[in-house]
C-alpha positions in Angstrom: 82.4 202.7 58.3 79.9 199.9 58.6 77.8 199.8 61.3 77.5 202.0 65.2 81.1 202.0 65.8 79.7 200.9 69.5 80.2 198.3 71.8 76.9 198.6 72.6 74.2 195.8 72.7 71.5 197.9 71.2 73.9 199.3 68.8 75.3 195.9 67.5 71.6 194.4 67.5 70.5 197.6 65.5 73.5 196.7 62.9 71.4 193.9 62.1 68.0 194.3 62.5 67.1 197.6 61.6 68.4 198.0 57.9 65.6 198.7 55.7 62.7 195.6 55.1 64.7 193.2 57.4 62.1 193.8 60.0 59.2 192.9 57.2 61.6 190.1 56.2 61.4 188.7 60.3 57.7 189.1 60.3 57.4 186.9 57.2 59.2 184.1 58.6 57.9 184.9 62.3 54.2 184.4 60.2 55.4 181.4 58.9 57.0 181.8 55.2 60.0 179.9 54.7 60.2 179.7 50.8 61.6 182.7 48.7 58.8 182.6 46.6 56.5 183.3 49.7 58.8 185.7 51.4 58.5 188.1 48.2 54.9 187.8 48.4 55.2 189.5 51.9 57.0 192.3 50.9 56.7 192.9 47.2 57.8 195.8 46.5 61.3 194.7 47.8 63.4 193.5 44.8 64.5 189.8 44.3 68.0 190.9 44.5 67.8 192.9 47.6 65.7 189.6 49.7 68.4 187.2 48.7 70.9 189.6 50.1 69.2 190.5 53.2 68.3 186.6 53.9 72.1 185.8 53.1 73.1 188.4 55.6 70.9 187.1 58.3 72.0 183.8 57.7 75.6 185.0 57.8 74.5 186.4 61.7 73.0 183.0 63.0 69.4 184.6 62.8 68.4 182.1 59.8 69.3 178.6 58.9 69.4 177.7 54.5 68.0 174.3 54.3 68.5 173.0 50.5 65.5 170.9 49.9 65.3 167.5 49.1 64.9 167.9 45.5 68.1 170.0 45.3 65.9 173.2 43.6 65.0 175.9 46.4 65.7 176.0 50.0 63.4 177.2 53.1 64.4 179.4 54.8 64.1 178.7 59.1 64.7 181.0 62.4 67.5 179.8 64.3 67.2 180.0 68.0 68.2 183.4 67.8 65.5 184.8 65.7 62.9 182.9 67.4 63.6 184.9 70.1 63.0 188.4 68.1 59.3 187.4 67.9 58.3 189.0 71.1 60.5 192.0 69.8 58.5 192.4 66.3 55.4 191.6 67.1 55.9 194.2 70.2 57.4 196.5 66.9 53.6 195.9 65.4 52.1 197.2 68.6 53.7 200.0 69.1 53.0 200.6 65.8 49.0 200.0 65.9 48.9 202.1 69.4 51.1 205.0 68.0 51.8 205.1 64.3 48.5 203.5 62.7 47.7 204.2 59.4 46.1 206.3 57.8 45.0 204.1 54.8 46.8 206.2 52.3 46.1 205.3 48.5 49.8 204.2 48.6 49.3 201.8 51.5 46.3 199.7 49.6 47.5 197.0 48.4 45.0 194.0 47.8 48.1 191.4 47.2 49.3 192.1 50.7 46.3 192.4 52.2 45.0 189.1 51.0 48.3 187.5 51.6 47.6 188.2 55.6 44.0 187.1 55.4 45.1 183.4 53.7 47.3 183.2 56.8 44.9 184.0 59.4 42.1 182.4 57.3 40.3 179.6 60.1 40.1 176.7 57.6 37.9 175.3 60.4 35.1 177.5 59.8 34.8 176.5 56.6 32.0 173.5 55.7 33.9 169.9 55.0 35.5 169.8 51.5 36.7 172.4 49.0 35.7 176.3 49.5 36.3 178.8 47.1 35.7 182.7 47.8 36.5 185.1 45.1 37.2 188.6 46.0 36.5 191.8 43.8 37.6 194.8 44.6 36.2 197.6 42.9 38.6 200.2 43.1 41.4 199.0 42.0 42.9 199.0 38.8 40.6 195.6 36.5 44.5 193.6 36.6 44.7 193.5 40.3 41.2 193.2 41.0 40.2 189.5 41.4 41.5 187.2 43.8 40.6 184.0 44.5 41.4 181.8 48.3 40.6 178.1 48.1 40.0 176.1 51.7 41.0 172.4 51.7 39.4 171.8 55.0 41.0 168.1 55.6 44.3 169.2 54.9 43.7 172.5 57.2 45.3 174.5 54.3 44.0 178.0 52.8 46.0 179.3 49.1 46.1 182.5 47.7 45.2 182.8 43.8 45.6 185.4 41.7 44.5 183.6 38.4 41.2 181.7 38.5 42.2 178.4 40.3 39.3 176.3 38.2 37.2 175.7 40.6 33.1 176.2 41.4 33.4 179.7 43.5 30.9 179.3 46.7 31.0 182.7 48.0 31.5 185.7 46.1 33.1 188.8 48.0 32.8 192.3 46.2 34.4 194.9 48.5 36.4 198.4 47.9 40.0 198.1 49.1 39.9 200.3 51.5 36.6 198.9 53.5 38.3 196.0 53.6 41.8 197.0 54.9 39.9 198.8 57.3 37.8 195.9 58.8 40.7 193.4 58.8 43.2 196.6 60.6 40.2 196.6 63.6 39.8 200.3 62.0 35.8 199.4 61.3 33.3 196.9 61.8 32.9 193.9 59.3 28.8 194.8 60.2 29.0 198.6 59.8 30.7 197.8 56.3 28.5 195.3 55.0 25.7 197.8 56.4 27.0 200.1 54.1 27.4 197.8 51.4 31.2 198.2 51.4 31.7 195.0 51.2 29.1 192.7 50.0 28.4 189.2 50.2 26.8 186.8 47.4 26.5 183.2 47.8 24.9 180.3 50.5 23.2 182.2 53.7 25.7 179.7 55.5 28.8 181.0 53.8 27.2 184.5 54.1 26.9 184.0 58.1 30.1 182.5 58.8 32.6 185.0 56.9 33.1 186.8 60.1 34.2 183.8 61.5 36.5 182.4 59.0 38.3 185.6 58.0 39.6 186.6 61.3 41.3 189.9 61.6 44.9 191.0 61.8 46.7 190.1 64.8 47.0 194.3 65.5 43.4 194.8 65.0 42.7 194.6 68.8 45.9 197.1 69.7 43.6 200.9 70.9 45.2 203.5 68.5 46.3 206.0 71.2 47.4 208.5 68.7 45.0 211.5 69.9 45.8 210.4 73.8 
């Protein structure tokens, strides 16, 4: 039988919330992703089969709207009234999570695609100086294919992009980190000034760039949750 067999509220809301990644799928679209292409970014080891089916089954519950786009290829992919109003329920999800279930940074859980794909969206493009700024990331131990990543800044359009091929461009500040320093400082686990004491992460380009990467990079919005764990 599909589903509780219950009247209940939180069993009927469970029948469609909690089958495995539609929760990751929410936070996507809560973060702002509305294309297919983007949503897969978010959760990537989910298969392409699998996302269509979950976003087809959400739609199918008034949690999503489909919107074709103009050009007749793609669609985005919108919260309906209803799933705006599970934002307050994830994000309390991610709290819970960071006070009670934090990670532990296993080598499994280091992933510099995902983790960069949260740092372009909290990236401040404000921070940046006017124009075009590139940073190129290097992690240095991870295996040489997933190891350079590059986020370009277009200040005037307010926009920050994720590469993962060299986007052409003049880099202005170069950003040579392990994975796991990194995840840690964005997670609120360490400090970005203890890691680049420690030459963790290190920094290589305009003292202005250098000064201001604190700023710009921001941190996850779970970094500031107390992990009560040993409480």
């Amino acid at each position: 039988m599909k589903g509780y067999g219950q009247f209940c509220p939180i069993a009927k809301a469970s029948e469609i919330l909690t089958e495995r990644w539609t929760p990751l799928i929410l936070r996507e679209l809560i973060c702002g992703s509305t294309r297919f292409n983007d949503l897969r970014r978010g959760v990537p080891l989910m298969s392409t089969a699998l996302l269509a089916r979950r976003l087809k089954s959400l739609e199918e519950q008034g949690v999503i709207e489909r919107r074709p786009l103009p050009s007749g290829r793609g669609a985005d992919y919108l919260l309906t009234d209803a799933g705006r109003e599970l934002e307050p329920i994830v994000m309390a999800m991610g709290e819970w999570g960071a006070r009670w279930a934090r990670s532990r940074l296993t080598e499994d859980e280091l992933d510099p695609a995902l983790l960069l794909w949260d740092i372009h969206r909290q990236a401040r493009p404000e921070n940046f100086p006017p124009g075009r700024t590139v940073i190129a990331f290097e992690f240095t131990d991870v295996p040489a294919v997933r190891r350079q990543w590059w986020l370009v800044s277009e200040r005037a359009e307010g926009s920050v992009d994720l590469c993962a091929t060299d986007p052409g461009f003049e880099v202005d500040l170069f950003v040579s980190a392990t994975i796991r320093a990194m995840t840690a400082v964005w997670m609120g686990e360490r400090s970005l000034e203890a890691a680049l004491a420690a030459e963790d992460i290190e920094l290589a380009g305009p003292s202005v760039l250098c000064r201001s990467f604190g700023a710009w990079l921001g941190l996850s919005a779970f970094a500031a949750v107390p992990d009560r764990r040993g409480a």
